[in-house]
C-alpha positions in Angstrom: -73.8 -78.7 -86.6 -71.2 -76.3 -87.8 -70.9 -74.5 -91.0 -68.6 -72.8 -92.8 -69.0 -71.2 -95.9 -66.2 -70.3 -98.4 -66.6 -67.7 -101.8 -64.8 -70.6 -104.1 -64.7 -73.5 -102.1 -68.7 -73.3 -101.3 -70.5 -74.9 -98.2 -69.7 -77.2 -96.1 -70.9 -78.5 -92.9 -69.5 -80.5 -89.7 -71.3 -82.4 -87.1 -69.1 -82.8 -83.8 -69.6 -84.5 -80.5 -68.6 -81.8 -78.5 -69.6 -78.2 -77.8 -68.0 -75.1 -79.1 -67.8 -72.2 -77.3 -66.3 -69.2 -78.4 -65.0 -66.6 -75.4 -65.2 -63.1 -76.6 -64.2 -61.7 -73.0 -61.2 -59.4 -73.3 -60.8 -59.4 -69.3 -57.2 -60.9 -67.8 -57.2 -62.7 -64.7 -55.7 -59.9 -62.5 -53.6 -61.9 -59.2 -52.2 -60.7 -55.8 -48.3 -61.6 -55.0 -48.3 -63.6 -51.5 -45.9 -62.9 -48.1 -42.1 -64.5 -49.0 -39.6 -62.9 -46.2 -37.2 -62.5 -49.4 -40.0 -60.7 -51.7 -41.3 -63.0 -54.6 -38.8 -62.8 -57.5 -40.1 -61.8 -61.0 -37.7 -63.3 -63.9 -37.1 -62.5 -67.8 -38.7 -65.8 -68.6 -39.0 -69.4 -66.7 -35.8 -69.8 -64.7 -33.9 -67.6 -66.6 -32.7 -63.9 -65.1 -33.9 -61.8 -62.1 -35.5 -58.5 -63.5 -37.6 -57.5 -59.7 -39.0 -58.4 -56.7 -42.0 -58.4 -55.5 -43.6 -57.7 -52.2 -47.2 -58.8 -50.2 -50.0 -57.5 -52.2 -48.7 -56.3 -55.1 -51.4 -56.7 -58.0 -50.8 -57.2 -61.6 -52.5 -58.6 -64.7 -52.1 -62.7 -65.4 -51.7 -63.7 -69.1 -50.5 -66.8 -69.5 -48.4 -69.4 -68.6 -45.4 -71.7 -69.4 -43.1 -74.4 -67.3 -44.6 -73.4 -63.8 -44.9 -70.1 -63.9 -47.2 -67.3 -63.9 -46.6 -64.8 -66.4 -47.2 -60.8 -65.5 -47.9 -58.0 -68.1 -46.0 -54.7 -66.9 -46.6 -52.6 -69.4 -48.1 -53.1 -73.3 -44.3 -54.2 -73.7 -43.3 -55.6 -70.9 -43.7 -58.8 -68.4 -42.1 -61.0 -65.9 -42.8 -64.6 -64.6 -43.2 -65.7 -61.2 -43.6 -69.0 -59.9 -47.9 -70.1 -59.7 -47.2 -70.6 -55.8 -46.3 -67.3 -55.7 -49.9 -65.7 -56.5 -53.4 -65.5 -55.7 -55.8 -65.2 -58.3 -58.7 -62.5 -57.4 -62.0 -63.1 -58.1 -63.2 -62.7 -61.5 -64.8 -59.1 -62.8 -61.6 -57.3 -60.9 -60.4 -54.5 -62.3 -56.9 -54.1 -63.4 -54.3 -52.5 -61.1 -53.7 -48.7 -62.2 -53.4 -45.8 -59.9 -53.0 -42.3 -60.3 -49.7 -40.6 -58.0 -50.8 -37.3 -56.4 -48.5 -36.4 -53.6 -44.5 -37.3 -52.9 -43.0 -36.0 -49.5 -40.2 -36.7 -47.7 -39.4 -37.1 -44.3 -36.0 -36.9 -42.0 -36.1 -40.0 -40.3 -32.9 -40.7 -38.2 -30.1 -42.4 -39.9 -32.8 -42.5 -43.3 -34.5 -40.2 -45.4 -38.3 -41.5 -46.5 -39.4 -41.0 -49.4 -43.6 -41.7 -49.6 -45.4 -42.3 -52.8 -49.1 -42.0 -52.2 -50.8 -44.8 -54.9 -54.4 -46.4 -54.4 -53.4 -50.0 -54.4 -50.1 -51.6 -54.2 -48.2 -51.9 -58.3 -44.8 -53.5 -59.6 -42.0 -51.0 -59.2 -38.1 -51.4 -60.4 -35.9 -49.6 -59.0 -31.9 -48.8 -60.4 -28.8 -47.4 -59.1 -26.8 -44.9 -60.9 -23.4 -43.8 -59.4 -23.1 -40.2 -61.7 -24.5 -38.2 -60.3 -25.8 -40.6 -57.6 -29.6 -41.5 -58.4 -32.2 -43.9 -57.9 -34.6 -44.4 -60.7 -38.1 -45.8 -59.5 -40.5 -47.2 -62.1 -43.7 -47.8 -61.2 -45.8 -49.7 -63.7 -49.9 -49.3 -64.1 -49.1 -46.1 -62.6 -50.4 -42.3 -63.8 -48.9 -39.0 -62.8 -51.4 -36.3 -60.9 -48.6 -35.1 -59.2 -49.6 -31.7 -58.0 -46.5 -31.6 -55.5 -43.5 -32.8 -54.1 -42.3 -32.0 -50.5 -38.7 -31.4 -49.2 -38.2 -32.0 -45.6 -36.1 -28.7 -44.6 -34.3 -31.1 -41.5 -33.3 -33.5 -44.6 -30.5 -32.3 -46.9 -29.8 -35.9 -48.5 -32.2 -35.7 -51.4 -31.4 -33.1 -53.9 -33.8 -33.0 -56.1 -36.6 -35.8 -57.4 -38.4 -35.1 -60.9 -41.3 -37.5 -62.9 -41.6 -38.7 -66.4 -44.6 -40.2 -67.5 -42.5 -42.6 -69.9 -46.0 -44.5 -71.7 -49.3 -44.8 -70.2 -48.2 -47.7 -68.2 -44.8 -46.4 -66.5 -44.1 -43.6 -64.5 -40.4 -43.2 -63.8 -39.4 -41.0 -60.4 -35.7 -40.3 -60.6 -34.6 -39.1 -56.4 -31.1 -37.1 -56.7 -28.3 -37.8 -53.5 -26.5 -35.5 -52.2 -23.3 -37.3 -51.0 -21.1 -39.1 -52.2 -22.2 -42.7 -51.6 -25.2 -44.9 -51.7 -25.2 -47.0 -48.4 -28.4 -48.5 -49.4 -32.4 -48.5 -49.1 -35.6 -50.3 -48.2 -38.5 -50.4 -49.8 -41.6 -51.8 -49.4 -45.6 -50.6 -48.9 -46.9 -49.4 -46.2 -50.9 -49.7 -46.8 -50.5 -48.6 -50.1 -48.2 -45.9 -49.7 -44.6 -47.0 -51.4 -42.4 -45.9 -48.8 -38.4 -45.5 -50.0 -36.0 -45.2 -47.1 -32.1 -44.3 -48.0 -29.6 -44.4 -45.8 -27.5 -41.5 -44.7 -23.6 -41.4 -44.7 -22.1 -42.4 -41.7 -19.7 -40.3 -39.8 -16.4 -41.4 -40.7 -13.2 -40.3 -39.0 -9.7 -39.3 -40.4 -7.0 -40.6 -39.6 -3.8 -38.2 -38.4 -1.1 -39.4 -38.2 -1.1 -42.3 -35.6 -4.4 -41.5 -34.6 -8.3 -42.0 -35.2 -9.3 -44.6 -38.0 -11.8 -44.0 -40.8 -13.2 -47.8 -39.4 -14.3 -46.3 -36.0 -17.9 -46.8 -35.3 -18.5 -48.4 -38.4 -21.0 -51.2 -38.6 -19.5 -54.5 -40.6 -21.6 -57.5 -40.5 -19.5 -61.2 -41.6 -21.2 -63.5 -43.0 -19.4 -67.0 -42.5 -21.0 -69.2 -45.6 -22.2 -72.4 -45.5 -23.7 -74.5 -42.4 -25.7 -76.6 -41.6 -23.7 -77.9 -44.8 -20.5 -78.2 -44.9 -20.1 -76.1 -48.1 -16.9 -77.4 -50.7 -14.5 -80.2 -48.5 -10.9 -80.2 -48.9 -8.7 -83.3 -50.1 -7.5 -83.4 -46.7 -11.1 -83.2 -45.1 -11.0 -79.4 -44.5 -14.7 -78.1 -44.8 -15.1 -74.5 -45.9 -17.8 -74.3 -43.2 -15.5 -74.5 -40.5 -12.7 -72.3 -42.2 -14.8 -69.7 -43.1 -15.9 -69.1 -39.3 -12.4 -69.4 -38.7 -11.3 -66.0 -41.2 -14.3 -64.2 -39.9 -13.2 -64.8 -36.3 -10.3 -63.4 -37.0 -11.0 -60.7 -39.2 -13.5 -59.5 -36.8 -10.7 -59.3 -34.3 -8.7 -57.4 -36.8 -11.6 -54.8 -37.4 -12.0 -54.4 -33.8 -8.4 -53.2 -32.8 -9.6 -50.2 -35.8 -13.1 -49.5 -33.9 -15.3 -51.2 -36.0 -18.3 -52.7 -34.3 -18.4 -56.1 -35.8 -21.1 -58.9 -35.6 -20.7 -62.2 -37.3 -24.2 -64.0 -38.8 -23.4 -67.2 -37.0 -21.1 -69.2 -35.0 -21.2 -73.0 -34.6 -25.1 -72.8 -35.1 -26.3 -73.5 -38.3 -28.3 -70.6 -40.2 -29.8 -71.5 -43.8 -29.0 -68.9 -46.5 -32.9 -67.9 -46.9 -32.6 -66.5 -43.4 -29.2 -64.5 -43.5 -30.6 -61.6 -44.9 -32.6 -61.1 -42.3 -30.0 -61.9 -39.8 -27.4 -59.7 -41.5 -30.2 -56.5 -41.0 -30.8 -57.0 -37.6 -27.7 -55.6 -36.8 -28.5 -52.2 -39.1 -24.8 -52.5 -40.8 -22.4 -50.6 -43.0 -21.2 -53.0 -44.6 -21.9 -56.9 -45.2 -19.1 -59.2 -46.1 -19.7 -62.3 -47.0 -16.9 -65.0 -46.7 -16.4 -68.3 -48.5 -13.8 -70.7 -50.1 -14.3 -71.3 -53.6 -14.7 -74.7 -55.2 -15.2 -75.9 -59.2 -17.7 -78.2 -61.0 -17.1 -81.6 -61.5 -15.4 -82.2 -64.7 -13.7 -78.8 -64.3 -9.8 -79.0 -63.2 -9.0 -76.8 -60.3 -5.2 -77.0 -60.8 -5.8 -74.8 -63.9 -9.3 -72.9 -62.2 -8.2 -71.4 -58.8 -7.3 -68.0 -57.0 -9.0 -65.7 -55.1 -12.2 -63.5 -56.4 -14.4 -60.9 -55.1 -18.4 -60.3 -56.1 -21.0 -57.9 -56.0 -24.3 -57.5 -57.2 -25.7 -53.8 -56.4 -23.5 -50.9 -57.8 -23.0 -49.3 -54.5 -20.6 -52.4 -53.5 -18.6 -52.0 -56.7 -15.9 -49.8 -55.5 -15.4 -51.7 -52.4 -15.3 -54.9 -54.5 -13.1 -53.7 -56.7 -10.5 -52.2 -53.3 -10.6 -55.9 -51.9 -9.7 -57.7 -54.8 -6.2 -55.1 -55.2 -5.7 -56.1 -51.9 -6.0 -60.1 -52.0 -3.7 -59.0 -55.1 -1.2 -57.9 -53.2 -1.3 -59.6 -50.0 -1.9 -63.3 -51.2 0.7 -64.7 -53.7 -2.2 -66.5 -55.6 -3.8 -66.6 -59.3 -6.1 -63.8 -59.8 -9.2 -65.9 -60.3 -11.3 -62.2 -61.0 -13.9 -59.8 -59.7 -17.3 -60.3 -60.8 -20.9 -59.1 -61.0 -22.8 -62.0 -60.1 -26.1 -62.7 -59.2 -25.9 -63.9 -55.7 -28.3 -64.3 -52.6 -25.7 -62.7 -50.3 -24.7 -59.9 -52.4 -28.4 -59.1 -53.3 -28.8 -56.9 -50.1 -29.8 -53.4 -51.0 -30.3 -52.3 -47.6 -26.5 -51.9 -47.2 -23.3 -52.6 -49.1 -22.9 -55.8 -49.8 -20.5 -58.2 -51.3 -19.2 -61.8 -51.3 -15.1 -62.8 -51.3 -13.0 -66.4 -52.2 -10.1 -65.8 -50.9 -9.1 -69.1 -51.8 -9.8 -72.6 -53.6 -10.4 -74.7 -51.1 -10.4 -77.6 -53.2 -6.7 -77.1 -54.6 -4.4 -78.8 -52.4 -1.6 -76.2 -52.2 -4.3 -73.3 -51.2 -6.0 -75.8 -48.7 -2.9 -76.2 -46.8 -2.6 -72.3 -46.7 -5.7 -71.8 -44.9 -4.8 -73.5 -42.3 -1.8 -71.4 -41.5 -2.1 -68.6 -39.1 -0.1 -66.5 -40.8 -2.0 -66.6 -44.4 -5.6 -66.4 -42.4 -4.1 -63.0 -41.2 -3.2 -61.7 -44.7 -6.9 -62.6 -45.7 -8.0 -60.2 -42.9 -5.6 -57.4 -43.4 -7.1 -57.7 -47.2 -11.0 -57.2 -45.9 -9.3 -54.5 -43.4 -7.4 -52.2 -45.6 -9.6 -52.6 -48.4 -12.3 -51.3 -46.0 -10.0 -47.9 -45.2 -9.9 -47.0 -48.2 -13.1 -47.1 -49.5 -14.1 -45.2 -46.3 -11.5 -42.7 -46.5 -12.4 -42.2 -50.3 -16.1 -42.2 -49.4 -16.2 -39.7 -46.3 -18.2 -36.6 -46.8 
């Protein structure tokens, strides 16, 4: 029986069937991020954009859920979604994630720099590039500043400077100061629960006199060919991009050799699915990553008015090399200028190194099919990703 009793309205009561219970608990289910290779991806909403990712054992407060996903409170004013097979729910009664941040020291470490953050369990972070000055911003959420000090590796002279703000009771923002003039990327990831930020240094790169030495000497370029085991966007003459796209990087890798690179292609004739090239891609500790495809339109979308070549990027450290490829496709390929982009793209989202994604072509546009298989316009493609490359390096060399 259930009353309910109203100043004007009076009494009135209500038998039901069922039982009533009434949960007064303020406690949030607090969950555990599982292993992906790729880190788990937290988004703005179900399916919508890519705000972070997520390592093994990060923690973080559940409070709802919509479409198939889990959604995460940041801060008082901020949450993500990840997918529900993405997490494990800990048992009820724990506490929620929060650590205080006592120590930051860094450490010389080879061709890196290491940055360790000392925290108590494993919390979301975010990090951001910004090119001036060169900086990383690194927000960790649930986290609390006791930092008493930060240390400075005397045999390290790549970090500058970092500093803290405690931006609200849930965020503490790090921002790490580079001294030089390039960011050629990072990991990051926990060790235990120490977050562990390793930058990579500046590789030595020569100048060119005259007839001699070349700014690609010793320089580490990964290509990526795309596509394979499918055959990626087909021609109207059976072309497959798979096949032409090994072709270009064949050939740009020779290119890039007679300059000194050191050059490694992701595949050959074996297939390689796109979860697994990022890992392939860093096994070779490179540069530079280029990876190269043959663009293609949706159906219902006319590719005699669509078509040219494009470059894309995702991380601001691959914007100015971007940006020197497309001028040279420009120059070299009498084509339409189909654009460089920003674009949210596995191959591009590469952190570790500088990384970036080309169409030199629409594969699907008759004319520009026929080009690609001349020798001739192949080697303009690679004299593109190879002068391109020179001058980024010679505007980048410390």
């Amino acid at each position: 029986l259930i009353q309910f009793e109203h100043k004007k309205l009076g009494k009135k009561e209500f038998r039901l069937n069922s039982k009533l219970t009434i949960n007064q608990s303020s406690q949030l289910n607090v969950v555990k991020i599982l292993y992906d290779p790729n880190f788990v991806i937290g988004r703005t909403g179900p399916m919508l954009g890519y705000k972070m990712f997520l390592p093994e054992g990060v923690k973080a407060l559940c409070d709802g859920k919509r479409s198939g996903f889990y959604r995460l409170r940041l801060s008082q004013n901020q949450h993500i979604y990840v997918p529900e097979n993405s997490v494990e729910f800990l048992p009820e009664g724990t506490p929620p994630p929060k650590s205080t941040i006592e120590v930051i020291r860094t450490e010389n470490d080879g061709n890196f720099v290491r940055v360790e953050i000392g925290l108590h369990e494993r919390l979301p972070y975010e990090i951001q590039q910004l090119t001036n000055p060169l900086q990383l911003k690194l927000k960790i959420f649930n986290a609390l500043s006791n930092i008493d000090w930060i240390y400075f590796d005397p045999e390290q002279n790549l970090i500058q400077n970092i500093t803290w703000q405690q931006i609200n009771d849930d965020e503490l923002e790090l921002t790490i100061t580079l001294n030089q003039k390039h960011l050629w990327g990072y990991y990051i990831n926990y060790e235990d629960n120490i977050l562990v930020l390793k930058i990579k240094k500046s590789p030595k790169i020569e100048k060119r006199f005259l007839f001699f030495g070349s700014p690609l000497k010793n320089i580490r370029v990964v290509l990526d060919p795309g596509h394979n085991a499918d055959d990626g966007a087909v021609g109207s003459s059976g072309l497959k991009e798979k096949e032409i796209n090994l072709t270009l990087a064949r050939i740009t890798k020779e290119v890039l050799e007679k300059e000194g690179a050191k050059v490694y292609l992701t595949r050959e004739d074996n297939p390689l699915p796109l979860r697994e090239r990022k890992a392939k891609v860093l096994s070779f500790n490179p540069d530079i990553s280029i990876s190269i495809h043959n663009n293609a339109v949706p159906d219902g979308v006319n590719p005699l008015q669509h078509n040219g070549f494009s470059v894309y990027y995702y991380n601001q450290n691959a914007r100015d090399l971007a940006f020197y490829l497309h001028q040279e496709l420009k120059k070299k390929l009498d084509l339409p200028d189909f654009g460089l982009y920003w674009d949210n793209l596995y191959m591009c989202r590469i952190p570790e190194t500088i990384a970036l994604l080309v169409e030199p072509t629409f594969i699907i546009h008759p004319v520009q099919e026929e080009l690609l298989k001349q020798k001739e316009f192949q080697l303009k493609i690679a004299e593109a990703i190879k002068e391109a490359l020179i001058k980024f390096l010679d505007e980048m060399r410390e």
